[in-house]
Phi, psi and omega in degrees: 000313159324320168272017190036036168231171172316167170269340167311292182305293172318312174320287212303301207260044150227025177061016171251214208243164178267001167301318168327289168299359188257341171279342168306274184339316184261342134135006174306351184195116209254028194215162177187147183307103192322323166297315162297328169300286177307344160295328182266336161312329186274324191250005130202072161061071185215147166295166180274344163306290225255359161273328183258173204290171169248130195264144183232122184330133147284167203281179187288130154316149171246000000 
């Protein structure tokens, strides 16, 4: 919605399906293809900081 197009439209020009990206978005699905990251990295302009997630420890065993 930031990039002001659809999610449908965003699929299309980075060749995947927008169920795919919608699971991306939500975090249900954490890999993508290095070509697909960068299509979509390209089509909305964006740094690799503001697409991947911020990693985080699992917590400690006890």
């Amino acid at each position: 919605m930031q990039a002001g197009m659809e999610v449908q439209q965003l699929a299309d020009l980075v060749g995947i399906t927008a169920n795919y990206l919608r699971k991306l978005e939500r975090g249900a699905r954490t890999r993508m293809r290095p070509g697909h990251y960068q299509a979509l990295r390209a089509a909305l302009d964006a740094h690799q900081t503001e697409l991947l997630a911020p990693h985080t420890d699992p917590p400690e065993r006890k």
